[in-house]
C-alpha positions as CSV (number, residue, x, y, z in Angstrom):
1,X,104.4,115.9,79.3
2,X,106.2,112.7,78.3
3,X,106.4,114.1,75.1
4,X,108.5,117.1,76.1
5,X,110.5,115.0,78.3
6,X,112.0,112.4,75.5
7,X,112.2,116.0,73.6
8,X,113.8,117.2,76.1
9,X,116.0,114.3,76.3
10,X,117.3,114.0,72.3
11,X,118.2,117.7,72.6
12,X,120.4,117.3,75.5
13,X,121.7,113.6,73.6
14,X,122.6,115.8,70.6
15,X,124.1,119.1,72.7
16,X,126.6,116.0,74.3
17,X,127.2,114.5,71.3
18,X,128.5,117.7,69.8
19,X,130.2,118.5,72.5
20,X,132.0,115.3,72.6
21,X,133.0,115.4,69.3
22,X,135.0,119.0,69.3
23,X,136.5,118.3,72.8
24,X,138.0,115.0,71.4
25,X,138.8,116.9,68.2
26,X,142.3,116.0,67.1
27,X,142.1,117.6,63.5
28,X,142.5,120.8,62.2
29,X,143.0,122.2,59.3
30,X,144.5,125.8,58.7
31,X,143.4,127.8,55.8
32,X,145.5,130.6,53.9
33,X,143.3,134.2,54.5
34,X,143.9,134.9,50.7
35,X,142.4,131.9,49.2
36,X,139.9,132.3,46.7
37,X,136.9,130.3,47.0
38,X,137.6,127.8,44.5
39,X,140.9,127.4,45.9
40,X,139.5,126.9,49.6
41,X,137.8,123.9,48.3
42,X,140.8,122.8,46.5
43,X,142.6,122.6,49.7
44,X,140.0,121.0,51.7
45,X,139.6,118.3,49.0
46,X,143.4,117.8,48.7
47,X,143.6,117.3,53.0
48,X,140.4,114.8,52.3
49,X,138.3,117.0,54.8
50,X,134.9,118.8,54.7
51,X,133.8,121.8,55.2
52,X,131.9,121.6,59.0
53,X,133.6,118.3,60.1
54,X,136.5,119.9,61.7
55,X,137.9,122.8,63.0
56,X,139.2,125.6,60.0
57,X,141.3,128.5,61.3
58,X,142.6,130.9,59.0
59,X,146.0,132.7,58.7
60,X,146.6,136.2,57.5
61,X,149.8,137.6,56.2
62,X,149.9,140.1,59.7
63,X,150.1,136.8,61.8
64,X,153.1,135.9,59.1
65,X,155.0,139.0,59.9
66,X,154.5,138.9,63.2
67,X,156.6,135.8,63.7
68,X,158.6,136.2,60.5
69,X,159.2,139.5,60.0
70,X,163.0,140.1,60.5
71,X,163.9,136.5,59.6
72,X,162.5,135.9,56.5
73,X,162.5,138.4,53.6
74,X,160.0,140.3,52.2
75,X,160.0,138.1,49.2
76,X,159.7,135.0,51.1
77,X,156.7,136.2,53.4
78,X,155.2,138.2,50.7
79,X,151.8,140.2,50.6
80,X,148.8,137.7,50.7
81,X,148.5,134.0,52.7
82,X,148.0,131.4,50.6
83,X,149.7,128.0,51.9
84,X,147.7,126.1,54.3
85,X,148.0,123.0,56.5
86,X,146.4,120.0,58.1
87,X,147.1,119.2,61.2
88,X,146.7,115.7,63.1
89,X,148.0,115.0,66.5
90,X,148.5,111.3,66.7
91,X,148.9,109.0,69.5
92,X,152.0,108.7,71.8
93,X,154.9,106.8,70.1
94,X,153.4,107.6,66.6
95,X,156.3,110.2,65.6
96,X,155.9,112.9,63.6
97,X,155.3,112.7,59.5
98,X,155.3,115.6,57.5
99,X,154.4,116.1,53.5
100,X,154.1,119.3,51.0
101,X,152.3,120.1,47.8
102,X,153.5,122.9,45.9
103,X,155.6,124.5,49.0
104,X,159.0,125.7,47.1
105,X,160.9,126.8,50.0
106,X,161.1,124.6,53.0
107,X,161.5,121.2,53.3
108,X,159.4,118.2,54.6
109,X,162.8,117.2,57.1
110,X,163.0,121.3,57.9
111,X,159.2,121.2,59.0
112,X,160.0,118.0,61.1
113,X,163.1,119.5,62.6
114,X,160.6,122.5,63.9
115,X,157.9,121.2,65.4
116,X,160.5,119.2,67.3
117,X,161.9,122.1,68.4
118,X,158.5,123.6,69.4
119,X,157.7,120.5,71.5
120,X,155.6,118.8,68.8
121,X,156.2,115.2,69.5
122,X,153.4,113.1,67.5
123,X,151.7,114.4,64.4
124,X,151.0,114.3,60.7
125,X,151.1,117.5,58.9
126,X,150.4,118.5,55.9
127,X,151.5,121.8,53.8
128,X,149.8,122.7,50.7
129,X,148.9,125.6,48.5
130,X,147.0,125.2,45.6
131,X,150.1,126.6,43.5
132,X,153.5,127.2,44.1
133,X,154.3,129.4,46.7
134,X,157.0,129.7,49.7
135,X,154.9,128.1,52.7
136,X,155.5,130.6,55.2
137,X,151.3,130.8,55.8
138,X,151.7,127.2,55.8
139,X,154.3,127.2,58.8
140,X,152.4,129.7,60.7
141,X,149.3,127.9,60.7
142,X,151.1,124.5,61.8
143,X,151.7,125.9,65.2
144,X,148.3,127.7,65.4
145,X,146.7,124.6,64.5
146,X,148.7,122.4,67.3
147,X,147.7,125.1,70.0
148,X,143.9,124.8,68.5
149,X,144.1,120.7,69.2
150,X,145.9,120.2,72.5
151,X,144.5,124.0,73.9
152,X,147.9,124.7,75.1
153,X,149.7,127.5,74.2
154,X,153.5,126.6,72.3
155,X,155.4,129.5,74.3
156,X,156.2,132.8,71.9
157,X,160.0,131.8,72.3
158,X,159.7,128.2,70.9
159,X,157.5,129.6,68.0
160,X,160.4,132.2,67.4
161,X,163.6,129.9,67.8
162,X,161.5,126.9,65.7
163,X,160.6,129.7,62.7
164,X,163.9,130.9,63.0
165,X,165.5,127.0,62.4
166,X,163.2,127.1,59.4
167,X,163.9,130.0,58.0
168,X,168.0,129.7,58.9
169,X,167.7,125.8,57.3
170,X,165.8,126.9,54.1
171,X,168.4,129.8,53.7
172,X,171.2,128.0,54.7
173,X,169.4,125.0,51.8
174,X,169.6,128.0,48.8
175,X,173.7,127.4,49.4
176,X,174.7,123.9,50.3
177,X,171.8,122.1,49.1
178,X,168.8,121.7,51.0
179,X,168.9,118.0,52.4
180,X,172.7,118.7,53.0
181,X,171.5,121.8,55.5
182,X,168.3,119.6,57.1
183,X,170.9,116.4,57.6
184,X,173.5,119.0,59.5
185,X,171.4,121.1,61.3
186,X,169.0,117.9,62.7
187,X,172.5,116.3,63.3
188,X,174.1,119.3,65.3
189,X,170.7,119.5,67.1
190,X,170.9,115.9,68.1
191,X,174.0,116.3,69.7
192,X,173.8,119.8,71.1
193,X,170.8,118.0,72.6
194,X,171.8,114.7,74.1
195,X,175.0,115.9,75.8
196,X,173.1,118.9,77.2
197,X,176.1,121.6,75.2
198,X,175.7,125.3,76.6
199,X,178.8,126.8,76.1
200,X,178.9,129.2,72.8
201,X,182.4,127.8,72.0
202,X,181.7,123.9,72.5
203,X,179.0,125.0,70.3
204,X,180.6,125.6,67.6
205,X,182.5,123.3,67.7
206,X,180.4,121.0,67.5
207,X,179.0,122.5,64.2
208,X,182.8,122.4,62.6
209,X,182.9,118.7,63.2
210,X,179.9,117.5,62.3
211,X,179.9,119.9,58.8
212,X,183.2,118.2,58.4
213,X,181.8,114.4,59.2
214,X,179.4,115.4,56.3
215,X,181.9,116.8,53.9
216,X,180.0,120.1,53.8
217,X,181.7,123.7,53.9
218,X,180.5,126.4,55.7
219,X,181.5,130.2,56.1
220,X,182.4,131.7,59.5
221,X,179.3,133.7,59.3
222,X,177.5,130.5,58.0
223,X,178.9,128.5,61.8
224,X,178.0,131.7,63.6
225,X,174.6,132.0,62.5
226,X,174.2,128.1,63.3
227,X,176.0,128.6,66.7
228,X,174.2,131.1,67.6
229,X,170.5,129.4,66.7
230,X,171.3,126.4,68.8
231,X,172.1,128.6,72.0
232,X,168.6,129.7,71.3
233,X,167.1,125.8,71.6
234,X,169.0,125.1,74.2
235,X,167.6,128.2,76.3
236,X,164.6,126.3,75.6
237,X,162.3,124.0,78.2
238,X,162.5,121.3,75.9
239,X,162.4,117.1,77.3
240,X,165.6,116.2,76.1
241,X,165.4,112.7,76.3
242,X,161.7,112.8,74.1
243,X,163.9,115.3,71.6
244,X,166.3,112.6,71.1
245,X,163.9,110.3,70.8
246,X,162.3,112.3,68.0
247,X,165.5,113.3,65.8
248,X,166.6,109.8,66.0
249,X,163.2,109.1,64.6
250,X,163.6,111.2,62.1
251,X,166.7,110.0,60.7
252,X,165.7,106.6,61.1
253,X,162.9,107.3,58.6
254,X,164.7,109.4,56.3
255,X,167.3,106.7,55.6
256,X,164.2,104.0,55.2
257,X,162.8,106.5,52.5
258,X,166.4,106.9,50.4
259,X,166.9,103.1,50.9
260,X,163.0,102.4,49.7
261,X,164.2,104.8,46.3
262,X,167.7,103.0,45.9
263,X,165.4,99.9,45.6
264,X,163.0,101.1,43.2
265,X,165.7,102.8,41.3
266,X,167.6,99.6,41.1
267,X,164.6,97.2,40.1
268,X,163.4,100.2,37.4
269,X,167.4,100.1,35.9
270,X,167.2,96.1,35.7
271,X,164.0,96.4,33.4
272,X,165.6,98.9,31.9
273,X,168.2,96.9,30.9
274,X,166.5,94.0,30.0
275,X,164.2,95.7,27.6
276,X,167.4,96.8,25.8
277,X,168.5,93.6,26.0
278,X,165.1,92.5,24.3
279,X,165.3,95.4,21.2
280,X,168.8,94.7,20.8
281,X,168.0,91.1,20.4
282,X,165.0,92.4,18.3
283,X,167.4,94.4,15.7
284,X,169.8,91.7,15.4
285,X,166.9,89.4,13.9
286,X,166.1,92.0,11.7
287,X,169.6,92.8,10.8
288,X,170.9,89.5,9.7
């Protein structure tokens, strides 16, 4: 009888345990339909995860359409689901970090800029495929993931309007340059945002300035289609003051990466130069 009772008693120990764990789960990784299995476990390795320690979802090319269909383009969103993601929510204050392995088409700062728009407010995320590919799977199974973690559902309009921001940036990138179009539209968003801007017209202009603070040209179409996508966040229920927070964030840490590179550019050119200086000094021995 005792017996069955401490039986009894590791059972219910382990049942907990398990249940514990996936309740406090904050990891999940989101797996392109498509994938071979060779390239599955590519993936996996590549997010450092294994298979039956955390949560896998996967994302077909239907789930795709359906929230890119009619803003991408059939090139873009393709026949198969490959890209996949990891997806971490981190602790308050945390911010978000984003990075991408062989995604062609959208940004790291583009990603960034749409989960903030979605309400994402601290997470890593990762992008991948295991070659190159566009990374619309990829941004499909970002939000999935995020709903999977916190078990609350991102509303269908903030997963259209924060698609649509990627989709409009990475175009928008294919013209101006990409960084230029993730600097301008995080920049319009910031300001659109803190001063709580409604009006169509104010819109825009806001748009015309801040392109022209950053000495890039736009169309008319190009400031309609921009006007136009920030009516749509700010028809969203978003927490302005943490969306401040987080585009300030943002650009705080972009301009700690480019100064990080300057550095490393600059020590890289001084030894450069000094091992010219060295074969010059070289030659000259030989040359006399």
């Amino acid at each position: 009888m005792k017996k069955k009772k401490r039986i009894s008693m590791i059972v219910f120990c382990l049942l907990l345990t398990t249940l514990i764990s996936y309740g406090s789960q904050q990891v999940v990784v989101t797996l392109g339909n498509d994938l071979n299995q060779q390239q599955r476990k590519q993936m996996l390795e590549l997010f450092g995860v294994e298979e039956g320690s955390i949560k896998i979802l996967v994302v077909t090319n239907q789930e795709e359409r359906t929230y890119l269909e009619g803003l991408a383009t059939e090139r873009q969103i393709g026949t198969r689901a490959i890209s996949s993601a990891y997806i971490e929510d981190l602790q308050q204050g945390e911010g978000i970090s984003v990075e991408t392995y062989n995604i062609t088409w959208v940004t790291e700062e583009m990603i960034m800029n749409a989960l903030v728009t979605a309400g994402v407010t601290n997470a890593k995320v990762v992008a991948a495929s295991p070659f190159e590919v566009s990374g619309t799977a990829a941004l499909t199974g970002i939000l999935k993931g995020f709903e999977e973690i916190t078990g609350e559902a991102i509303s269908e309009e903030q997963k259209q309007v924060a698609n649509e921001e990627m989709i409009k940036t990475a175009e928008l990138g294919e013209k101006i340059g990409k960084d230029e179009a993730s600097t301008l539209i995080r920049e319009i968003k910031e300001v659109i945002v803190e001063k709580r801007i409604r009006e169509p017209e104010e819109i825009k202009r806001v748009v015309i300035e801040i392109a022209g603070q950053l000495n890039i040209r736009l169309t008319e179409g190009q400031i309609e289609e921009i006007t136009k996508l920030m009516e749509g966040i700010t028809r969203l229920n978003l927490n302005t003051e943490v969306i401040r927070q987080q585009l300030h964030g943002i650009g705080r840490q972009l301009r700690d990466i480019s100064r990080e590179n300057q550095q490393v550019q600059s020590f890289l050119q001084r030894i450069i130069e000094m091992l010219r200086s060295i074969v010059e000094s070289i030659l000259g021995i030989f040359s006399s």
